[in-house]
N, C-alpha and C positions, 0 to 999 in steps of 0.2 A: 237328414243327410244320408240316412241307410238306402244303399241301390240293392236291385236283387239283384241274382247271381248271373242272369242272362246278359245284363250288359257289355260282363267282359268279352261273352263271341260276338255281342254290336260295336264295341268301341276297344278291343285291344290296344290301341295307342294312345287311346287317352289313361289306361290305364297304367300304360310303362312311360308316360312322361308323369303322371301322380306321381309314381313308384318313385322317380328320376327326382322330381322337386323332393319329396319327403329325403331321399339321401344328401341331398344338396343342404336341406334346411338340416339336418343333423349336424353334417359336417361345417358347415359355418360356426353352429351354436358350438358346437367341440373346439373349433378352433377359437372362437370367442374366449370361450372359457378358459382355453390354456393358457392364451396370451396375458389374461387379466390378473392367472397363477403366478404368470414369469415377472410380472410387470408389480406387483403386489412384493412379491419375493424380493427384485432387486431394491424394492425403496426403501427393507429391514437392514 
């Protein structure tokens, strides 16, 4: 899975839509998670 460091002046776009997907998948998992908080909480 390791690239070397030359690809990012061959493929800069592919590397700011990675960048794009990895904050997308954060943000779902975070939102995920708070929901499961809120939703946990209300059923105490």
């Amino acid at each position: 899975m390791y690239r070397p460091l030359r690809s990012i002046e061959e493929h800069p776009v592919e590397i700011f839509f990675e960048a794009l997907l990895v904050l997308v998948c954060v943000g779902v998992l975070a939102f995920a998670g708070l929901t499961v908080k809120k939703l946990y909480q209300g059923q105490r």
